[in-house]
Each structure stands twice: as C-alpha cells, then as structure tokens.
N, C-alpha and C positions, 0 to 999 in steps of 0.2 A: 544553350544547354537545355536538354532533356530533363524535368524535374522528375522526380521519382514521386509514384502513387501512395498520399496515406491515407492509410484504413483509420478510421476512429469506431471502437466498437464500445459500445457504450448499455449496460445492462440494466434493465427498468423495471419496477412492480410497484405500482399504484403511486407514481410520483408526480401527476397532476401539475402540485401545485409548484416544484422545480426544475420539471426536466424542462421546460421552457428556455430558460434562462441558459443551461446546458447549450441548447440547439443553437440560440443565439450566439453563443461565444464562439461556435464553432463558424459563423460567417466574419467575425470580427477575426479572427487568428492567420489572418494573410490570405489575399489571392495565390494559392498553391493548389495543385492538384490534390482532391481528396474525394473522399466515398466514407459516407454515416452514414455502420450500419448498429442498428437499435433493437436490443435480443429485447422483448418483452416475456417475463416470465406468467402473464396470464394475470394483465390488470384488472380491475373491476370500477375504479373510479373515475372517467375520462382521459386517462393514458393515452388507450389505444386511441383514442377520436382523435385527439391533438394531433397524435403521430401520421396519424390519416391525413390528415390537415397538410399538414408540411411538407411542403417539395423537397423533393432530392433527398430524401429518407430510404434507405433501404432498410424496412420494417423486416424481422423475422419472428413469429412468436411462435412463443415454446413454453407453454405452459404447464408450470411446475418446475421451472429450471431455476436454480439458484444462480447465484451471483458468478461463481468459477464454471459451471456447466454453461450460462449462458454466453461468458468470453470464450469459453471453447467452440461453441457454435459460430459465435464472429469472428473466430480465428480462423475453422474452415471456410466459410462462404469467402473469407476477405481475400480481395486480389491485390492490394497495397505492396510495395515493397518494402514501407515503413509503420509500424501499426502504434497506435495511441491508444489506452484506454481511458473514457470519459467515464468517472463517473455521475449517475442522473442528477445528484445533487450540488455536483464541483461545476467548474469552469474552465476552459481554456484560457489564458491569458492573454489580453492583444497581440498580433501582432507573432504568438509562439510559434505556428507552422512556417512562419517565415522564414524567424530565425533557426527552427529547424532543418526546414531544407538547403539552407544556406551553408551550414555547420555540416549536414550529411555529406554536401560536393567535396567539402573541403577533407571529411574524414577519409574518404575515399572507402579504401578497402580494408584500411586500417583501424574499423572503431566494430563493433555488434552493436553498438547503440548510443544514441545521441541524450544525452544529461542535461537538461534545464534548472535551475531549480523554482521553487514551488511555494508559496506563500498561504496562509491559513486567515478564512476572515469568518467572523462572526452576523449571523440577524438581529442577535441579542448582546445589547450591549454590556451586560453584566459578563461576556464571555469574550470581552476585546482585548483584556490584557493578557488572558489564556493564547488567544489566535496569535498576537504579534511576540510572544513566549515560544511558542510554536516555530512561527516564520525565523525567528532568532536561531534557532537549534539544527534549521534544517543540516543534514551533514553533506560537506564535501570536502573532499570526492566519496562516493558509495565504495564503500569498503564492505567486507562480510561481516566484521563486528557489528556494522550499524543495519545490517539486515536483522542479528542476531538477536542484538541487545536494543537498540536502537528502534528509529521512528524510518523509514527507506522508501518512503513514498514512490510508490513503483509507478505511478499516474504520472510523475516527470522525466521516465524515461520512455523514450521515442526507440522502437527497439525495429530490429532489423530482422523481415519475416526469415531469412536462413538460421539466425539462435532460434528461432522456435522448432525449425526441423531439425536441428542437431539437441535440444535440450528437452522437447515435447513440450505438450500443451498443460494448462495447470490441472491439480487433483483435484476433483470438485469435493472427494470426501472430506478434506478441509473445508467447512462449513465458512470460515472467519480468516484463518492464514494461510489459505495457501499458494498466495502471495508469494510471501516471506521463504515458505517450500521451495516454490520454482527458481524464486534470485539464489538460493542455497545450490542448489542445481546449477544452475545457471553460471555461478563461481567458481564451481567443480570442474564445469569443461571450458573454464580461464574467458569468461565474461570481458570481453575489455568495451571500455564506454569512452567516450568524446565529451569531456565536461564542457560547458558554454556558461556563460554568466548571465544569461537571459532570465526573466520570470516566464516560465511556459503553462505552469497550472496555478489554480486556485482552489483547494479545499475549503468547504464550507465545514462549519463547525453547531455546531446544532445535536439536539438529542434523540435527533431520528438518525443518526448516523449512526452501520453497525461496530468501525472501530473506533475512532473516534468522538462518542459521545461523554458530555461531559461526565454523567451520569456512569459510567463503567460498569453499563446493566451487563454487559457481555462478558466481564473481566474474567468469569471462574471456565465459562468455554472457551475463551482464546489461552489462558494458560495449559490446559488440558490439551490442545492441539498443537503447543510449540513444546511442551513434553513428547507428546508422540512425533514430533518433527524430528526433534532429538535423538529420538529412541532409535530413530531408521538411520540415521547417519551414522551412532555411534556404531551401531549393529552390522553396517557393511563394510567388507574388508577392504574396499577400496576406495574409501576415505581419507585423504592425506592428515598427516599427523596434525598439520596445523589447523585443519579444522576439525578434527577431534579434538585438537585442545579448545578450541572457540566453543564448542560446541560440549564441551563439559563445564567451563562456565555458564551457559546459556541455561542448561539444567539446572544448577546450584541456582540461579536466578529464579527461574519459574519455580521450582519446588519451592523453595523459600515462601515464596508469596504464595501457592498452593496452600502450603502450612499456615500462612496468615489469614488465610481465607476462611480456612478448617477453622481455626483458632474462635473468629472471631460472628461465626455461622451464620458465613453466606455460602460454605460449599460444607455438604450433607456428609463427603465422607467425613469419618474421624480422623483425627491427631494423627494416632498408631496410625492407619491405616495408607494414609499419604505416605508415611514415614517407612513404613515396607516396602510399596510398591516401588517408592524413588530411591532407596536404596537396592533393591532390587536389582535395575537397570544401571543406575551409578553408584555405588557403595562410596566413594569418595568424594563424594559432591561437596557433602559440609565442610570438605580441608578448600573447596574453592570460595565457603561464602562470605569468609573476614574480607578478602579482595572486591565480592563482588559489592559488599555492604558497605566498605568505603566510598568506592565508584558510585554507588547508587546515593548515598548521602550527600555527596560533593556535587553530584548533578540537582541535587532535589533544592541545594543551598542555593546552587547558580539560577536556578528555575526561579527560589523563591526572592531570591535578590531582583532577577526580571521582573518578576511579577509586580512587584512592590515599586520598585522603577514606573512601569508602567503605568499603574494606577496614581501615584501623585503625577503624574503626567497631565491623564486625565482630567483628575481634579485640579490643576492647575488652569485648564483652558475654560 
C-alpha cells in the first residue's frame, strides 16, 4: 500500500534554543513518507544557521510573517496530502505519523482528518501540575463547543489538504486565534475527523508561549479576537442556528472576562465602554452569563481539584 505524503509545516522566529528538539521529534514520529517545511519569519538569533545545518529542511523565509501568514505559506508550497502543524517549541510524539497513516488508510474517504490526542509538558517544574491538568482535559471527540469555549488543540489534528481547498487557508488578521476561526469554519462545512487514541503531539508549556503561557500576558488580545470571531458568525446569515446559539454563549464568555479585565486594569477601555460596544453586537448576552458562570465555575473546581491531586502527588515522591 501507497502511503500518502505529510507535510509538516512548522513556523519559526528566533527559536534557537527549541526548534531543535521540534526537528528531532519529527525523525522519531515513524518511518512514513514526509516533507518539513519551516516558514522563518526573519530570525536574528541563530535560527536560520541551524535550519541551514539540517538535512531534508525545506527552509522558506518570509520575513515579517507572523505565525498564520507563515502556515499559509506552508500551506501553498506543501505537496502532502495530509498536513501537520509543528509548532517551534512543541513535539511530535513517538511514533504519531505512524499511527497516523495507519488510521488515514483505514479512514479511507470517510474522515477530513485524522484526531490524535495531545499531551502538555512543562521545563519548569513549578508548571508540572498545570501541564498534566492540561493533558487531563484534553477533549474528545472535537466538538464546536470545545473550539468555542474550550482549549481544541488544532496541532493534533492531522488534516486532509482537500478541507483546506474547500474551507481556505487561516486569516492572518487573527494575530493569536485564528485557529480557532478556521475550525469554526471548518465545522460550518460539516468537518468530520477520525478520532484514534494515540498520543501524536506534545505542547510545551513555558512563558514564551503566545497562548499558552502561564503568565496570560496575551489574555486582553486573544479575548478581543474571539469577540470579533463572534461578531462575523453572528453577523452572517448563513450561520446555522445551532451555532448561533454556541456562539452567543461564546460572547457572554469573553465579554464577561473583557469586563474583568476593564474592571481590574489590565485592558484601558472603560467599564461603560466594553459594556456598549458588547451589547451593541449581543444585547442579550448577560441572559447567557448565570449558564456560562456556572460551567466556568465547575470547570475551574474540577481544574483546582487536579491541581491539588497532583501536587501531593508530587510531593509524595
């Protein structure tokens, strides 16, 4: 049997001292047919020389390209039929392109993309109970909720380059989600996936990470970008109702925490002025936020219950 080509495209700026480790997972991830290719967005700290270094690199630099401009570039040059995004600082997991091509023969014609799930590790050991909290939570199967509300690690799925000609490439104007944009998309035009039980990726957890750091320097632009995520779903008339309803709690969510931002002055606008602009767009938001505040409470109990699991864990050994 013919295996099928994966693309691993993987996007870099001045990551020295991890993309290394990246490169490596990807010889550790099965003898399968593959091609990594590595968008540099214009390193300045020995990046590019590494990359120079490394056989079987297909280097493209693109200097000034952020994170979604540069997958768009690896999304054209790539001739794969199945694409992977690496990110510089994550890992593939032993072993996963195996189990992915293995899963793809078997999905046949029947799946747009192949579902691993995905595991979170820490350098710092103060952030071990955070990572294995994390790995707890992963969700399955990917539903649109957990794109919405949720944590949807799109690094474990294995996708199939024809969703990409039927749903397009991601909006690089999403500076930080627009990720989460494209699976929203991507659900639109009935997304079906091949769940597996495999681990196929590993996120690192660390404070140079831009969404997952522990540090949540980013937290007042990613809410601001999943408002205007919102804003265009709810705003098109061919939207089906069920995710207009998903997607008016998704607002009640973010504005919420918008307003805690304001509140508490890590984000410049005022009170009022959140308080317009998200009523504006959803005037009924706040009849969603007694639902979302329970859910968000009950998750934060389960989280802190882990947490705390975890750490006498630790301190046990």
């Amino acid at each position: 049997m013919t295996r099928p080509l994966i693309s691993i495209i993987t996007p870099v700026l001045n990551r020295v001292d991890l993309i290394g480790a990246a490169l490596d997972s990807v010889y550790g991830a099965g003898g399968v047919p593959t091609e990594h290719l590595v968008v540099d967005g214009g390193s300045t700290d020995g990046t590019l020389s590494l990359l120079r270094s490394r056989p079987g690199i297909r280097l493209v630099e693109a200097p000034g390209s952020g994170i979604y401009d540069a997958l768009n570039l690896g999304l054209q040059a790539a001739r794969g039929d199945i694409v992977c995004q690496l990110n510089s600082d994550d890992l593939l997991s032993a072993g996963s392109l195996e189990s992915v091509a293995e899963a793809d023969a078997r999905a046949a014609t029947e799946a747009d993309a192949v579902r691993g799930r995905a595991s979170f590790f820490a350098d710092d050991t103060g952030l071990e109970a955070r990572a294995r909290t994390l790995t707890a939570e992963f969700p399955v199967p990917l539903r649109p909720a957990d794109v919405a509300l949720g944590a949807p690690a799109i690094n474990a799925l294995f996708i199939r380059r024809r969703l990409y000609d039927r749903v397009g490439y991601f909006d690089p104007r999403f500076r930080l989600a627009a990720d989460r944009e494209w699976l929203m998309r991507a659900f639109a035009a009935r997304l079906r996936i091949h769940q597996i039980p495999a681990y196929v990726y590993r996120f690192r957890l660390h404070r140079g990470s831009l969404t997952i750091d522990p540090g949540r320097s980013a937290s007042v632009a990613i809410r601001l970008e999943h408002l205007e995520i919102c804003r265009r779903i709810l705003s098109s008339p061919d939207t089906p109702a069920t995710m207009r309803g998903l997607c008016r709690r998704w607002y009640a969510k973010e504005a919420a925490l918008l307003l805690y931002l304001s509140g508490v002055g890590r984000y410049r606008a005022s009170i009022s002025r959140v308080l317009r602009e998200t009523l504006a767009v959803s005037p009924r938001w706040p009849v969603e936020l007694p639902r979302e505040f329970l859910v968000f409470a009950a998750r934060r109990l389960k989280r802190w219950t882990r947490l705390s699991l975890c750490r006498l864990e630790s301190s046990d050994r």
